[in-house]
C-alpha positions as CSV (number, residue, x, y, z in Angstrom):
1,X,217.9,171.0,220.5
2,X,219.3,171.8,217.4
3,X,219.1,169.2,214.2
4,X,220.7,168.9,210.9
5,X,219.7,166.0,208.2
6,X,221.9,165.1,206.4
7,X,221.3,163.5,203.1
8,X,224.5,161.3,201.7
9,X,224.7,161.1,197.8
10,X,227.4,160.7,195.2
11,X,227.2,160.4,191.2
12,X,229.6,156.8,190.9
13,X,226.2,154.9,192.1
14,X,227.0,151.0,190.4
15,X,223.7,150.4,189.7
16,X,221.9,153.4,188.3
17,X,224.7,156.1,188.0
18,X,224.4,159.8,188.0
19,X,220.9,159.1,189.5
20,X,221.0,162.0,191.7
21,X,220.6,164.4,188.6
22,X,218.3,162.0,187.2
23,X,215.0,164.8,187.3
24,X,211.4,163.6,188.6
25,X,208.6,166.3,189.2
26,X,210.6,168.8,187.1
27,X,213.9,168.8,189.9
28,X,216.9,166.3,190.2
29,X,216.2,163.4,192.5
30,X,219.0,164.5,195.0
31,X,217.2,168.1,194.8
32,X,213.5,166.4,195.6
33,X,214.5,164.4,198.7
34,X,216.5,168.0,200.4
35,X,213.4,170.1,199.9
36,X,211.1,167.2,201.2
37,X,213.3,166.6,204.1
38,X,213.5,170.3,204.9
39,X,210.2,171.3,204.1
40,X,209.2,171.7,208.2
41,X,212.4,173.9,208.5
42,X,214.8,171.6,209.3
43,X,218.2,172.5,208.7
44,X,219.4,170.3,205.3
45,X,222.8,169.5,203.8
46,X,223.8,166.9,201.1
47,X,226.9,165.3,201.8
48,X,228.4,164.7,199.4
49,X,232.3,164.0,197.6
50,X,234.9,166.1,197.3
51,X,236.0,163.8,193.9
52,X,235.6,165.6,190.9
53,X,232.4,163.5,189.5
54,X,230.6,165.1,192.7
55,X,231.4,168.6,190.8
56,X,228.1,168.4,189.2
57,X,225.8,167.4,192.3
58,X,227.3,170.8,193.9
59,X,226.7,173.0,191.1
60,X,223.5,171.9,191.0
61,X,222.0,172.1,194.2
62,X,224.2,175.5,194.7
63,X,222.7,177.4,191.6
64,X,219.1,175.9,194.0
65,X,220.1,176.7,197.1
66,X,220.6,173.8,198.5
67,X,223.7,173.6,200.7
68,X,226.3,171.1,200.2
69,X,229.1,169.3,202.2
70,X,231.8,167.9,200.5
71,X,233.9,164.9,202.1
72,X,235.5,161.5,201.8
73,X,234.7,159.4,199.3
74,X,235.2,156.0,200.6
75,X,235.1,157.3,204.3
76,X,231.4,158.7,204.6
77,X,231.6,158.1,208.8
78,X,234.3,161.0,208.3
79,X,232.3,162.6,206.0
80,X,229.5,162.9,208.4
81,X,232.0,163.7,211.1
82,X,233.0,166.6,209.4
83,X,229.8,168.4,208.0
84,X,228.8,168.3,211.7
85,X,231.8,169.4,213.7
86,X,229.8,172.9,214.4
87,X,227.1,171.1,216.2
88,X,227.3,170.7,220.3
89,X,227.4,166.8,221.4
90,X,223.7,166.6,222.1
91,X,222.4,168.3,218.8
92,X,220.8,165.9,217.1
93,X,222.1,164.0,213.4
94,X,219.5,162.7,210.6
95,X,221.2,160.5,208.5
96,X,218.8,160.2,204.5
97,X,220.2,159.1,201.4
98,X,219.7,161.4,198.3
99,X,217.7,158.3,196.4
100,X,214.8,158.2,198.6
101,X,212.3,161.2,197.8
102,X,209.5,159.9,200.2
103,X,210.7,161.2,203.5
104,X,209.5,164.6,204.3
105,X,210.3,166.4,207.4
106,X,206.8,165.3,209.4
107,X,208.8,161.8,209.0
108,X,211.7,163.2,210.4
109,X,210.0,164.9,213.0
110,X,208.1,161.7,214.5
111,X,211.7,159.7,214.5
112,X,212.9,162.5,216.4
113,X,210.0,162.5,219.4
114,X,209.8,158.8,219.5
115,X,214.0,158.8,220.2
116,X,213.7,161.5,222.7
117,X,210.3,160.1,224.3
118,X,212.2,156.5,225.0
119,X,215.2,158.8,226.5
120,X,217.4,157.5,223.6
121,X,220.6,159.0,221.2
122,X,219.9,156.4,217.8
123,X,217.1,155.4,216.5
124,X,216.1,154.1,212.9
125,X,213.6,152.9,210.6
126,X,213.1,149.1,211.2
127,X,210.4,148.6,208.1
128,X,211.9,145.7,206.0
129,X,209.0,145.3,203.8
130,X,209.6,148.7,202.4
131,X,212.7,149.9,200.5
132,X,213.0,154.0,200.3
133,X,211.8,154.6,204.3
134,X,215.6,154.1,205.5
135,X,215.9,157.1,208.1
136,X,218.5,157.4,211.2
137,X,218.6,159.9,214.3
138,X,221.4,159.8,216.4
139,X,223.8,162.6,218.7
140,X,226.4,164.4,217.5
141,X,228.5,163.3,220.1
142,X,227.3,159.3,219.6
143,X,228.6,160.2,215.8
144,X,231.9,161.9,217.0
145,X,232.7,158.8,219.3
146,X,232.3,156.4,216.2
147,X,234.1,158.2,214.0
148,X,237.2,158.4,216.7
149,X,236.9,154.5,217.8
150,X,235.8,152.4,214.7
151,X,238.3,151.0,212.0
152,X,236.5,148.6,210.5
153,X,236.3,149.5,206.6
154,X,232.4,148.5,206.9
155,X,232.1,150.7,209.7
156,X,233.0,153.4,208.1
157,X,231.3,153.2,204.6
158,X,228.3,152.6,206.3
159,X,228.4,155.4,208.8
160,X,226.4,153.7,211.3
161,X,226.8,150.3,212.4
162,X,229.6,151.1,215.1
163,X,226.5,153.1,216.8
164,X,224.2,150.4,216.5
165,X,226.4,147.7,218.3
166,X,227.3,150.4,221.3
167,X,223.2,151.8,221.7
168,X,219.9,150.2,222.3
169,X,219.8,150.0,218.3
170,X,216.2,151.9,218.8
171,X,214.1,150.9,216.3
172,X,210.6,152.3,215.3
173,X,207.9,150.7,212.6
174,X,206.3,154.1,211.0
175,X,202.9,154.4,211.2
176,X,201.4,152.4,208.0
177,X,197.4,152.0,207.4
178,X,195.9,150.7,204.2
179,X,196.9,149.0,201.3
180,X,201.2,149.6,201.5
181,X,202.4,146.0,202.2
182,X,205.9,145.8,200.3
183,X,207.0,148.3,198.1
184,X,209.6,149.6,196.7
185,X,209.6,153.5,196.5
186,X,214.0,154.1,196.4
187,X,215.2,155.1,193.3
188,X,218.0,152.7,192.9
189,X,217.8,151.2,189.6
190,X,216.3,152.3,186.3
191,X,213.0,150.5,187.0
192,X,213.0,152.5,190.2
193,X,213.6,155.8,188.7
194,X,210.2,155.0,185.9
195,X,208.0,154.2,188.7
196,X,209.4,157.3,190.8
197,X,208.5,159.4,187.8
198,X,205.2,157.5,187.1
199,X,204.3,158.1,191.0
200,X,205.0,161.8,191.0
201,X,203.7,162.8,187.7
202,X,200.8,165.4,188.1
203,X,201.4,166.1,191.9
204,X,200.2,169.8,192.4
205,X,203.5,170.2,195.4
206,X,206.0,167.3,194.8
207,X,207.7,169.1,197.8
208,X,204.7,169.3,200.3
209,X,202.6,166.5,199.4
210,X,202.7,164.2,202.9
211,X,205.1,161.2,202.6
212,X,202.0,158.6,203.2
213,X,200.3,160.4,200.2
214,X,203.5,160.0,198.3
215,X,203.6,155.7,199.5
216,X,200.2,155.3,197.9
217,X,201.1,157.1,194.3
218,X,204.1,154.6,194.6
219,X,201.9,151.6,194.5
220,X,199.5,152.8,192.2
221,X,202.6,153.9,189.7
222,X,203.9,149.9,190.1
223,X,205.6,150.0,193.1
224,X,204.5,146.8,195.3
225,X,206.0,144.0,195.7
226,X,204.6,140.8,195.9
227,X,203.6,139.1,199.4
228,X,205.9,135.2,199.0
229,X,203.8,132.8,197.2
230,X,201.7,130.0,199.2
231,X,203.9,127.4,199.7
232,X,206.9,128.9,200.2
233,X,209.3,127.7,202.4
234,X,212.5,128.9,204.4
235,X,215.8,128.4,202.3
236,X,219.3,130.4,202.2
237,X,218.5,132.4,199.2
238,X,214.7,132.9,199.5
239,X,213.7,131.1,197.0
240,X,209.9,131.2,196.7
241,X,207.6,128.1,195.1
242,X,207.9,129.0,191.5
243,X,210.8,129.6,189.5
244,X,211.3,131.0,186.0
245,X,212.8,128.6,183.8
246,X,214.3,130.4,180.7
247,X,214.7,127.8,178.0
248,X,211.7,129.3,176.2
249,X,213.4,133.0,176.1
250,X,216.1,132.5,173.8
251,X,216.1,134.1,170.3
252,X,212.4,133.0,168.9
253,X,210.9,135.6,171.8
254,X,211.1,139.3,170.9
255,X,213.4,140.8,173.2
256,X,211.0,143.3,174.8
257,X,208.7,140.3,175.0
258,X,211.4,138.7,176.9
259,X,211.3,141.9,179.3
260,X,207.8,141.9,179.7
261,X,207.6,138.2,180.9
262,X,210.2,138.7,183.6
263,X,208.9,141.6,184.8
264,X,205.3,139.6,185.2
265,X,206.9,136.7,186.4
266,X,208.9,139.2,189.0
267,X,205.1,140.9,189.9
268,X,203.6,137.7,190.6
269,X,206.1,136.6,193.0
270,X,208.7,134.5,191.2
271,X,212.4,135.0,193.2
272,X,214.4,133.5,190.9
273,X,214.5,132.5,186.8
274,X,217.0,129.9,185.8
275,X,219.2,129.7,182.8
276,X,221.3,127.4,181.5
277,X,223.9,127.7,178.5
278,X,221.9,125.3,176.1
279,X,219.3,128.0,176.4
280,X,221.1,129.8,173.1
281,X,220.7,134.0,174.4
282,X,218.4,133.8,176.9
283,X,221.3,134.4,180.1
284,X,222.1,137.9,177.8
285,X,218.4,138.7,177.6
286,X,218.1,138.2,181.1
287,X,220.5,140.3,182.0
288,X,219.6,143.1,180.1
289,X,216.4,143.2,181.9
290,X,218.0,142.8,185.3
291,X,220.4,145.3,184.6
292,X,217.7,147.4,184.1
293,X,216.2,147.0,187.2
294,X,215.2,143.8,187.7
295,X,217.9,142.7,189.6
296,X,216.7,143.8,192.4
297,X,213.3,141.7,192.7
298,X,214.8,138.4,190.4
299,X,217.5,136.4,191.5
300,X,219.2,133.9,189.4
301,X,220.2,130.1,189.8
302,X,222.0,129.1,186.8
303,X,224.1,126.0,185.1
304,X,227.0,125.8,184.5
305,X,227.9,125.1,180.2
306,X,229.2,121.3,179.9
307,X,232.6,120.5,180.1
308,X,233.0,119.3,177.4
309,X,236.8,121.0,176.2
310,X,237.8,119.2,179.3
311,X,239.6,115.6,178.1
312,X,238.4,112.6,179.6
313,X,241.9,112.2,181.6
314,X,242.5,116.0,182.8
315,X,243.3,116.5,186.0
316,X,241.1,118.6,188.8
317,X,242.7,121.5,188.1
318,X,242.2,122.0,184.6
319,X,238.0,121.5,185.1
320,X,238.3,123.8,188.1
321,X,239.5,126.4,185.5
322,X,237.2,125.5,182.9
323,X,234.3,125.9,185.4
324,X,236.0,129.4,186.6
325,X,236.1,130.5,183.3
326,X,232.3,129.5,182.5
327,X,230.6,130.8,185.3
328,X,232.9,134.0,184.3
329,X,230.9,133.9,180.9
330,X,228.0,133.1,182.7
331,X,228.3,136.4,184.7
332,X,229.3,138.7,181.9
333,X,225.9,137.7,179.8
334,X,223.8,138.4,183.1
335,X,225.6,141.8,184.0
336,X,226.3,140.8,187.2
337,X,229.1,140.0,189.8
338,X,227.0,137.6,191.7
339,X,223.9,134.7,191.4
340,X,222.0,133.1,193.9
341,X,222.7,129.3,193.0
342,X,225.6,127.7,190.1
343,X,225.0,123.9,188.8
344,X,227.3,121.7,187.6
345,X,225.6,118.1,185.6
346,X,226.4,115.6,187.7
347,X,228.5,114.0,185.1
348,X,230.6,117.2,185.4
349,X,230.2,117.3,189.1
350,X,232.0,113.6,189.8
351,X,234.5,113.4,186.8
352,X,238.3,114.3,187.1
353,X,238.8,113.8,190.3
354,X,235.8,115.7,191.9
355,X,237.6,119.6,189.8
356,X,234.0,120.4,188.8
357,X,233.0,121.0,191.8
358,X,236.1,122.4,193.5
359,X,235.9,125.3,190.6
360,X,232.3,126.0,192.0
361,X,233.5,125.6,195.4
362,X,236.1,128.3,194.6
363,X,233.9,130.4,193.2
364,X,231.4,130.7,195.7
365,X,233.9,131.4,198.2
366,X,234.8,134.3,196.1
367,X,231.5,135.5,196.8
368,X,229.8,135.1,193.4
369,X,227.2,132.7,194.5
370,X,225.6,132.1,197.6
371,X,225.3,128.5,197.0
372,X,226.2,125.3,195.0
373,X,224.6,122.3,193.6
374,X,224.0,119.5,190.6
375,X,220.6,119.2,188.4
376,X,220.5,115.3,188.3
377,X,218.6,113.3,185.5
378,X,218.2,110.3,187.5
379,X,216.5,109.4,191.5
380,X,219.8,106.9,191.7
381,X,222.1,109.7,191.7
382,X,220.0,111.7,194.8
383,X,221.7,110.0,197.9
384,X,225.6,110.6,196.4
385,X,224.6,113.9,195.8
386,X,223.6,114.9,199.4
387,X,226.4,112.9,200.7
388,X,228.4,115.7,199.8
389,X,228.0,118.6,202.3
390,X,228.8,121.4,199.8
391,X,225.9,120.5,197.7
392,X,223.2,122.7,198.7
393,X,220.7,122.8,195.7
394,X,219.5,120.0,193.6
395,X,217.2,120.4,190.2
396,X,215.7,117.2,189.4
397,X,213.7,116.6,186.1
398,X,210.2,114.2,188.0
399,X,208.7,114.2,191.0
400,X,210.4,111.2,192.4
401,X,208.0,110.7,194.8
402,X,210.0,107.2,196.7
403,X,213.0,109.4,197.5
404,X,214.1,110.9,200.8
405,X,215.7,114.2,201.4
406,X,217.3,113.6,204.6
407,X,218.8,117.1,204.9
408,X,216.9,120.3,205.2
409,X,219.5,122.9,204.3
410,X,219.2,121.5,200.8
411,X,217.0,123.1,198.0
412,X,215.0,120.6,195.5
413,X,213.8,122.1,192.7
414,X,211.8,120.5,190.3
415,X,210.7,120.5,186.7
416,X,207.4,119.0,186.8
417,X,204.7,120.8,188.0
418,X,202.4,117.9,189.7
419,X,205.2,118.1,192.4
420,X,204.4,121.2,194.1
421,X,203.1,120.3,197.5
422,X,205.7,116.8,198.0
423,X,207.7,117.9,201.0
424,X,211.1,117.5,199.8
425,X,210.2,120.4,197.1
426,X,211.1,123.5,197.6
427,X,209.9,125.0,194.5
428,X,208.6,124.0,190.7
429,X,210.1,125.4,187.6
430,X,208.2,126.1,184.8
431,X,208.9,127.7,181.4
432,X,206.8,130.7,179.5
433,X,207.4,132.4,176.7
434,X,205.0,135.3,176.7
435,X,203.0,137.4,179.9
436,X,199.7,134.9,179.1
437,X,201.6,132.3,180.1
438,X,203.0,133.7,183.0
439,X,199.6,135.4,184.4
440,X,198.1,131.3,183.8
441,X,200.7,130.1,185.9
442,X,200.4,132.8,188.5
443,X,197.0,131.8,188.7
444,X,197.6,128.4,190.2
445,X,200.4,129.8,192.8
446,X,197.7,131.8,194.4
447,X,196.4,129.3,196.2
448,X,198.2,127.1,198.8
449,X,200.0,123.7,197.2
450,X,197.8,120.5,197.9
């Protein structure tokens, strides 16, 4: 039964672009994962663009040998579709991406026996704990059918989900022994692409070396990720025990400094730092660091700046705007379209006519945080807060030990440390200004709240 993988890649990448020229192990990334895919015999094409930026991934991979299909853009089911319309119904589709390098076609070859030993036309990697694994099998004719029934614009840019919904969505764990827990071995962001680079350094066959050899270099170049903290508890945005507070990181910390402490913080298994606009430049020093990389193991919760342009007698709408327009500002220091968590003073959040919160309300249904709330400076203003059913995060300054939380879709985060452990807190925040301080607080989040 005849198989072709095919690897989709494309220059316009948001996070890290051109990435798939970027070179590790003396070859460009997109270059690496081909050759490790194929390196069993497999027959390999990258699918790519037909838009002119995609010029340079085919040059590239032609003057190497590597064959190349060019397609849609913004229609990659098509593009698949097309770069297989040579193959007979039951030949056989791998679907990689030209960022993951650790696949090799052993890999390949076990997803393929497992499918056809359960009598199946899909299967996939189901390994959450490990980003850069992602592999799908699936029929030529299972492919042709999706690309002739779905219309769904998700659908189609992700190739696959029409196939999942209308198969057993086979899934298979790949065989793991040893120290891989959670890792990170994609090359997605800049910090990907240093620890891609660190990992593959010095290997004799970057091409040949087995893909479980290649998981261990990635932990050993700083791959892992952290197992969640003791303590932590269930919450829409995952937010672990111990969050980052930034108002030591403004401009008395040297910026790499600043860099170095998040990426700590990050490796010892803080989800989220929060900032707040009376931090001076620490939300633009934060997102520098995300933007190179960090992004995708911290998440951000931060406050809105006061309203104070906003007159006493406004009405709603004008402090809607104003809060539009700061969370816009917010967003623009932190390089990034979306946050986890914005939080309006509770001052702000029930003056003129409750517009605070209907600009946050706005906002998050514009998809630019997942969730909403108000960092309270007294236990009196607790019980208003949660009688509103769009607040879902509160930051509160003591551990108010007498009050109650009756609601458990709510996060409580607080900034004194002696209330980690009190079951209406969901995590602690706690400031540092240098790696010491973080690895002395990571030291006390290693063992279970009491």
């Amino acid at each position: 039964m005849p198989t072709r993988v095919l690897l989709q890649s494309r220059l316009s990448s948001s996070r890290l672009p051109g990435k798939a020229l970027l070179t590790v192990a003396g070859q460009p990334v997109v270059a690496l994962a081909a050759r490790r895919a194929g390196n069993t015999g497999l027959d390999v094409v990258v699918a790519t663009s037909d838009q002119p930026e995609d010029d340079a991934i085919a040059d590239a991979l032609g003057e190497i040998g590597v064959a190349v299909f060019r397609g849609s853009l913004h229609d990659p089911l098509r593009r698949f579709y097309d770069a297989t319309r040579d193959l007979a119904d039951d030949d056989l589709v791998v679907r990689l991406t030209g960022d993951n390098v650790v696949p090799d076609g052993s890999f390949v070859q076990q997803m393929i026996d497992d499918m056809r030993a359960a009598g199946e036309q899909y299967i996939r990697v189901a390994v959450t704990d490990i980003t850069g694994l992602g592999a799908e099998v699936f029929s030529a004719g299972l492919l042709r059918q999706a690309h002739r029934i779905a219309t769904d614009h998700y659908d189609r840019e992700h190739v696959t989900p029409w196939i999942r919904r209308h198969t057993a969505d086979l899934s298979v764990n790949p065989p793991l022994t040893g120290p891989v827990k959670r890792l990170r071995c994609t090359i997605d962001t800049l910090r990907d692409f240093t620890v891609a680079a660190r990992a593959l350094r010095g290997v004799p066959d970057p091409v040949a070396v087995p893909w479980r050899v290649l998981l261990d270099r990635f932990i050993d170049a700083g791959g892992a990720v952290p197992a969640p903290l003791p303590g932590t508890v269930p919450n829409p945005i995952g937010q672990g025990p111990w969050v980052l507070d930034a108002a030591r990181l403004g401009g008395g910390v040297d910026l790499a400094e600043v860099a170095r402490v998040l990426d700590a913080a990050a490796m010892a298994g803080v989800t989220h730092v929060h900032t707040d606009s009376r931090y001076g430049d620490a939300s633009a020093r934060i997102g520098q660091s995300l933007a190179h990389g960090l992004s995708e193991r911290l998440s951000v919760v931060a406050q809105v700046a006061p309203l104070t342009v906003v007159p006493p007698s406004a009405p709603a709408g004008w402090a809607a705007a104003a809060v539009e327009a700061s969370v816009y500002n917010t967003l623009r220091l932190l390089q990034t379209k979306t946050v986890d968590a914005l939080l309006l003073s509770w001052s702000d959040w029930i003056s003129w006519s409750g517009g605070g919160p209907l600009g946050l309300a706005t906002v998050q249904g514009d998809g630019r945080c997942r969730t909403i709330g108000v960092a309270l400076d007294d236990a009196s203003q607790v019980a208003p807060a949660l009688a509103d059913p769009r607040v879902g995060y509160l930051r509160i300054p003591l551990r108010w030990r007498d009050i109650q939380i009756p609601r458990s879709d709510v996060i409580v985060t607080c900034s004194d440390s002696a209330a980690r452990g009190l079951p209406f807190v969901t995590s602690v925040s706690l400031p540092a200004a240098s790696v010491a301080q973080v690895e002395q607080q990571a030291a006390s989040f290693q063992e279970p709240p009491t």
